[in-house]
C-alpha positions in Angstrom: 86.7 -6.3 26.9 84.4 -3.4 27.4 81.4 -2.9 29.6 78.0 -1.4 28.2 76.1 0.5 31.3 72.2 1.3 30.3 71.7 4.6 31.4 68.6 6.1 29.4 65.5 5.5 31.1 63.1 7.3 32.2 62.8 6.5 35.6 58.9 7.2 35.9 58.5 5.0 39.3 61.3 7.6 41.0 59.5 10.6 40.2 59.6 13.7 41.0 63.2 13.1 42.2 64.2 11.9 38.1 62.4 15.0 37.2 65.7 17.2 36.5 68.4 14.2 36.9 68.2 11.0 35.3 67.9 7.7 37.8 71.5 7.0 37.1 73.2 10.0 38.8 70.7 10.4 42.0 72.9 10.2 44.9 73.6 6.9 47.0 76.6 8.4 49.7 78.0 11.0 48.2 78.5 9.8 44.3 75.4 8.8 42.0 74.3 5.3 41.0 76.8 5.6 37.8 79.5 6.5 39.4 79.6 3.3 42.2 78.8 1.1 38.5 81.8 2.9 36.6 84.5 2.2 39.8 82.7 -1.5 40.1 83.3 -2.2 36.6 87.1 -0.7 36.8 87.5 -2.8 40.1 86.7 -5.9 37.8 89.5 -5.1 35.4 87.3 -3.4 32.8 88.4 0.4 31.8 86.4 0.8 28.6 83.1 1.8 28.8 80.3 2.5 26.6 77.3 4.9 28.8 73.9 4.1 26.7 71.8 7.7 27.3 68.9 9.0 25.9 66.6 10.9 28.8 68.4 14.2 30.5 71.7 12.8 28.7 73.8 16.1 28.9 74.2 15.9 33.0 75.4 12.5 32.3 77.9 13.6 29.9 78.6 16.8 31.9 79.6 14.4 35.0 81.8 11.9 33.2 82.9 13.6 30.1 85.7 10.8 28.3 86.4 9.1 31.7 89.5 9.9 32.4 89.1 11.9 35.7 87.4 8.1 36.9 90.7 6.4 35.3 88.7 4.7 32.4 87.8 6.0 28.9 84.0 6.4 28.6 82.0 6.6 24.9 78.7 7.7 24.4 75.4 5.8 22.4 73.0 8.3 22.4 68.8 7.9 21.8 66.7 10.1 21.2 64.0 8.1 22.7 63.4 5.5 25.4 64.3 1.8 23.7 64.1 -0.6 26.9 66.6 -2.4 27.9 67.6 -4.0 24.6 66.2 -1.6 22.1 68.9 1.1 24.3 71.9 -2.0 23.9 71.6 -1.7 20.4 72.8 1.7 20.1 76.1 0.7 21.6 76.9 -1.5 18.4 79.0 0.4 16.7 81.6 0.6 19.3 81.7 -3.4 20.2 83.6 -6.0 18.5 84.0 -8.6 20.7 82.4 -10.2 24.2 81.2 -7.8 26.3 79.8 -7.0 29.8 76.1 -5.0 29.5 74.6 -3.9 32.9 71.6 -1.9 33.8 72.2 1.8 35.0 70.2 1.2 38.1 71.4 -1.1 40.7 74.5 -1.7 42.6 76.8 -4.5 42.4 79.4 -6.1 44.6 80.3 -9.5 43.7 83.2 -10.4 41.4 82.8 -9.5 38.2 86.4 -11.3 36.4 84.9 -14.5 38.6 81.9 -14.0 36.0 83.8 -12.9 33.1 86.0 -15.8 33.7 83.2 -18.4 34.3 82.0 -16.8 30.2 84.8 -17.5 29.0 85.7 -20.8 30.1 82.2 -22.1 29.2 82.3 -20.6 26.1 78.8 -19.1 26.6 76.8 -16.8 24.0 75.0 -15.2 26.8 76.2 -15.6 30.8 73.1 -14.2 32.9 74.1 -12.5 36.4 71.7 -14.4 39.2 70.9 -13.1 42.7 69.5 -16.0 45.1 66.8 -14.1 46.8 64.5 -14.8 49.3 61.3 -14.2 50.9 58.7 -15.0 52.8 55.1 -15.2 51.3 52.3 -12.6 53.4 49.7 -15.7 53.6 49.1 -19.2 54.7 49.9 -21.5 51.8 47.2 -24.3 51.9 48.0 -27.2 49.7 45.0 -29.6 49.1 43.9 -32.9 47.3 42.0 -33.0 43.9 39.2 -33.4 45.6 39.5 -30.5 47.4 40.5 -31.9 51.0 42.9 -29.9 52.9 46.4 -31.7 53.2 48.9 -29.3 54.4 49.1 -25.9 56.2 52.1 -23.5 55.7 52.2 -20.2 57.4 54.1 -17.5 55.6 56.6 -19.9 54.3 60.1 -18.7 52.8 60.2 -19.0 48.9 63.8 -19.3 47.3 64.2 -18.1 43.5 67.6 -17.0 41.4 66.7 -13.3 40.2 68.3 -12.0 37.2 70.5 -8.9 38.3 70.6 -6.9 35.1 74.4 -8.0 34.4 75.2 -10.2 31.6 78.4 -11.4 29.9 77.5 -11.3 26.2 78.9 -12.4 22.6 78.8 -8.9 20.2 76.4 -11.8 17.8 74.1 -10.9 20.4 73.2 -7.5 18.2 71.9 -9.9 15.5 69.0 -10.4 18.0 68.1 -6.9 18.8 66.0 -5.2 15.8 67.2 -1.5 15.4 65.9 2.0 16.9 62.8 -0.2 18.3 61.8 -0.6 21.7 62.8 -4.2 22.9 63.0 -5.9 26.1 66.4 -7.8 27.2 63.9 -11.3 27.9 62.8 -11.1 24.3 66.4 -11.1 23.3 67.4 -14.6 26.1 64.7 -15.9 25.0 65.1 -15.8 21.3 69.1 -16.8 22.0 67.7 -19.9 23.6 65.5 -20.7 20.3 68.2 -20.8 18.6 70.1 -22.8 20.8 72.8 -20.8 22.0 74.8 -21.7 25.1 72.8 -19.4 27.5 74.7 -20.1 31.1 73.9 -18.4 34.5 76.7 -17.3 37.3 75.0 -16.7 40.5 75.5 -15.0 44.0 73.9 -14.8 47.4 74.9 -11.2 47.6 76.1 -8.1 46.1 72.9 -6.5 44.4 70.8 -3.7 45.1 68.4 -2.9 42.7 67.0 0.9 42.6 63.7 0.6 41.3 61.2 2.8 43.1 61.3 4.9 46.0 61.1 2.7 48.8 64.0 0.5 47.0 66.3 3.5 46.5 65.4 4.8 50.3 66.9 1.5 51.3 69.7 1.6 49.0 70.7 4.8 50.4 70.2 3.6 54.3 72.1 0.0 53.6 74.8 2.2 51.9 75.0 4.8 54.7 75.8 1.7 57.7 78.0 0.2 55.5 80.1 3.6 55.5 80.2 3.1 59.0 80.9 -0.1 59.3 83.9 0.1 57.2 
């Protein structure tokens, strides 16, 4: 099995600091966001990787070359413009020919990947969505009232529960068939279309081991979560 890592955006929301290095390789510790995805995906038993790049691509390439300095092989589908999240998968066609593991190139994982790999297979799914059970609590009073406009209930700031997709997914290479070529598409166009056409769309979720690097503020925390965990350890 390989692993497809999405790797070409942008980054607009992390600018200026994605000005001269793409989101994937700023820093978290002392190695960039890629490199804590390429050992996480090795960790999980996969050593094949395919590194979707488009934007500032070369320092990417530079910093990996084939792989084998990070004990896997790495391949490279290159863009030469930004495709969103599917649009960039479906560059990596060529080189898959069997289920697969795609993943965004801007968070950090920490859960077991062969636990998902091995739910995907046993189920037989088409498409196995990585879920994050997050919570938090709402800034306001929720007021619930009657039809008529009565006031029932009073909540202040209550805690609201939701799975949140991760941006890792266990995939079926059919999954290409979805995805219309060198056009920018979004990954919930292609789920969604998968569950039109009734494919066995599963979810494997997990209270912990995600940090998503989306902004500023999110990466900030990344790095200071990462930093106590150093020291913990």
């Amino acid at each position: 099995m390989k692993a497809v890592i999405l790797a070409g955006g942008l980054g607009t929301r992390l600018r200026p600091l994605t000005n001269s290095k793409p989101k994937p390789m700023l820093p978290v510790g002392e190695k960039p966001i890629l490199e804590h995805l390429v050992e996480w995906t090795k960790k999980g038993g996969i050593k094949s990787i395919v590194l979707c790049v488009s934007y500032l691509r070369k320092s990417i390439e530079d910093y990996f070359e084939d792989g084998k300095k990070f004990g896997v092989t790495i391949e490279y589908a290159i863009s030469k413009k930004p495709l969103a999240t599917a649009g960039q998968l479906k560059t990596a066609e060529e080189f898959i020919d069997d289920d697969f593991v795609c993943m965004y190139g801007d968070s950090i994982f920490n859960f077991s990947l062969r636990s998902m790999v091995k739910q995907h297979v046993m189920k037989k799914s088409f498409v196995t969505m990585g879920l994050n059970q997050f919570k938090t609590n709402l800034p306001y009073g929720v007021i619930e009232s009657s039809k008529n406009g009565r006031v029932i209930s009073w909540n202040e700031k209550p805690e609201i529960k939701a799975n949140v997709n991760m941006g890792c997914y266990v995939m079926n290479s059919d999954i290409f068939n979805l995805i219309p070529k060198n056009k920018p598409y979004g990954m919930d166009d292609v789920i969604k279309n998968a569950m039109k056409e009734k494919q066995k769309v599963n979810s494997f979720i997990t209270k912990k081991g995600f940090t998503d690097i989306g902004n500023k503020e999110s990466y900030t925390q990344a790095c200071k979560e990462y930093d106590k965990k150093q020291k913990r350890d």
